[in-house]
Every structure is written in C-alpha cells, then in structure tokens.
Backbone bond lengths (Angstrom), bond angles and torsions (degrees), N, CA, C in turn:
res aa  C-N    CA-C-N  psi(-1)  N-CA   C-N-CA  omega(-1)  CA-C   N-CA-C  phi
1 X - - - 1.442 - - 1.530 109.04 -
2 X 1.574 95.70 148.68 1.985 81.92 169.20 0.954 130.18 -79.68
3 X 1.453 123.34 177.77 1.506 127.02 -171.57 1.785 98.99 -61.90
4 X 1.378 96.35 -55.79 1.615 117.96 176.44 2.042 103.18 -25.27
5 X 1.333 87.01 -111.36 1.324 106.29 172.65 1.975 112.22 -29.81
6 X 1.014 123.59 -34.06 1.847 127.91 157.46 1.593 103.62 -59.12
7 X 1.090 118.83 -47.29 1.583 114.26 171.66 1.416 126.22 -61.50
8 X 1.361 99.41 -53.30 1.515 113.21 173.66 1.531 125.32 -60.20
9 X 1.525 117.56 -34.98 1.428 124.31 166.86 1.621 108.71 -78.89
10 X 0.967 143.11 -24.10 1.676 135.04 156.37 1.305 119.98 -84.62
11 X 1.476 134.76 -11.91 1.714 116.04 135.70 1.138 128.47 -48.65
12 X 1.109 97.25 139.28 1.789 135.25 170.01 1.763 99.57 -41.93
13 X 1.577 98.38 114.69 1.481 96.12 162.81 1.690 151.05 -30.79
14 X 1.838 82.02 -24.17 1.561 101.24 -175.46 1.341 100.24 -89.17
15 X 1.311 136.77 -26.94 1.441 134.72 153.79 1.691 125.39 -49.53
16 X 1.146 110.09 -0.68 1.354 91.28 -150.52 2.220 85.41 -130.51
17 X 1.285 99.18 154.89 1.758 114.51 176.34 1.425 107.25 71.46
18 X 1.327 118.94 42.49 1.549 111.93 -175.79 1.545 106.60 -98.99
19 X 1.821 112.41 -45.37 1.275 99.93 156.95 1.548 115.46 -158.04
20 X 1.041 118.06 -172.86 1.787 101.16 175.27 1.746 106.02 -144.48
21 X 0.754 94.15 -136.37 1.775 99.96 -174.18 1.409 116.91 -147.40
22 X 1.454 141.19 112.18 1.783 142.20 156.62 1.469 112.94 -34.11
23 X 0.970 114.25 -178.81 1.402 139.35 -168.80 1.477 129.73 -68.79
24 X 1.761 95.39 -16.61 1.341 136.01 -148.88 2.302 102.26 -120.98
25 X 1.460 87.58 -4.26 1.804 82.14 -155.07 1.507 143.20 80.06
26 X 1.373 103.61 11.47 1.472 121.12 -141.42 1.746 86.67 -116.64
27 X 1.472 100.72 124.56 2.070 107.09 -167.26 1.499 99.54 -58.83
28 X 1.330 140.62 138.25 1.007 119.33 151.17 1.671 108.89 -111.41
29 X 1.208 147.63 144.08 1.526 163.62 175.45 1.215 102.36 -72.95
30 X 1.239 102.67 98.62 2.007 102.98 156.08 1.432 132.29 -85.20
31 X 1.086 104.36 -17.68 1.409 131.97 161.11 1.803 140.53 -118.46
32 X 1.064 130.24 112.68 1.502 118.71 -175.02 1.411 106.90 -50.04
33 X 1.186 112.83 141.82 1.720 131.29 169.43 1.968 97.74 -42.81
34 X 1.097 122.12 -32.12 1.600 120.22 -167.73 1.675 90.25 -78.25
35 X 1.219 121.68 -52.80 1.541 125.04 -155.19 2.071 94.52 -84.51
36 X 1.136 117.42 -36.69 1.425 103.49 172.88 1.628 107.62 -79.95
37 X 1.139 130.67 28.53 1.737 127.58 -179.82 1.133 86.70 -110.66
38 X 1.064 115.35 -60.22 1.823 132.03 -155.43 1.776 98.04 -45.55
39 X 1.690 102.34 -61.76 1.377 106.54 165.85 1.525 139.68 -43.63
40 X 1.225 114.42 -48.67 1.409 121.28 161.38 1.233 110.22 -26.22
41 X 2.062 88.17 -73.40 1.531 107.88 -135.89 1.834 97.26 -64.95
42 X 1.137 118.40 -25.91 1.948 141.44 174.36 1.497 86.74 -48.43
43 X 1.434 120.58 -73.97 1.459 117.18 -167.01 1.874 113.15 -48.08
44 X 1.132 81.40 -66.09 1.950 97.20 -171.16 1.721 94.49 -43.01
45 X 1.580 122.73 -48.69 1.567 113.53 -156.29 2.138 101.00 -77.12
46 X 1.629 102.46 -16.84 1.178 114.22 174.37 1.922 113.21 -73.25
47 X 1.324 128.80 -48.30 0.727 124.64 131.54 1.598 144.36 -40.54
48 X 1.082 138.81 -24.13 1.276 150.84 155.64 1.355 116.46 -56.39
49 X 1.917 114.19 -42.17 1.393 116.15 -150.69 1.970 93.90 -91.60
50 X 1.510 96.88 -10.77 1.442 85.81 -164.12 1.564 103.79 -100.79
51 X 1.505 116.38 -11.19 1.309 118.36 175.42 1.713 113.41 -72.07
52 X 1.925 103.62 -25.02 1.084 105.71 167.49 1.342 147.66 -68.02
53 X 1.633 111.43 -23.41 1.776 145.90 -164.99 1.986 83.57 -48.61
C-alpha cells in the first residue's frame, strides 16, 4: 500500500471527505467550511474530554 493511502486510512474520520479535486485540478468542496468545523471542533472537544476523565 502507499505511504499516501496508509496515512489516509488511519485519519480520524473528521479529517477525511471535506473536499477533493476534478479532472482538471480544480478544488471541489464536499462539505461547507461551517459543517467541516463543526466536525473537527466535535473531534478535538472528544479528545479533550477524555484526556480530562
């Protein structure tokens, strides 16, 4: 497997489908900037709460 794709399958879900690229190179958004924050910020406070226990 590649290094690439080895990286990409052990990120965090909330990292991952935000956007990709056409045929052309051209970004396309799979997600609005509001709905990929929300995700993060869900992960990081999920992480946070358990470093706290």
């Amino acid at each position: 497997m590649k290094q690439e794709e080895k990286q990409y399958n052990e990120m965090p879900e909330a990292f991952k489908g935000h956007y990709s690229f056409d045929e052309d190179g051209n970004l396309i958004e799979l997600r609005n900037p509001n709905e990929a924050k929300e995700m993060m910020n869900n992960f990081f406070a999920s992480k946070n709460s358990r470093t706290n226990d």
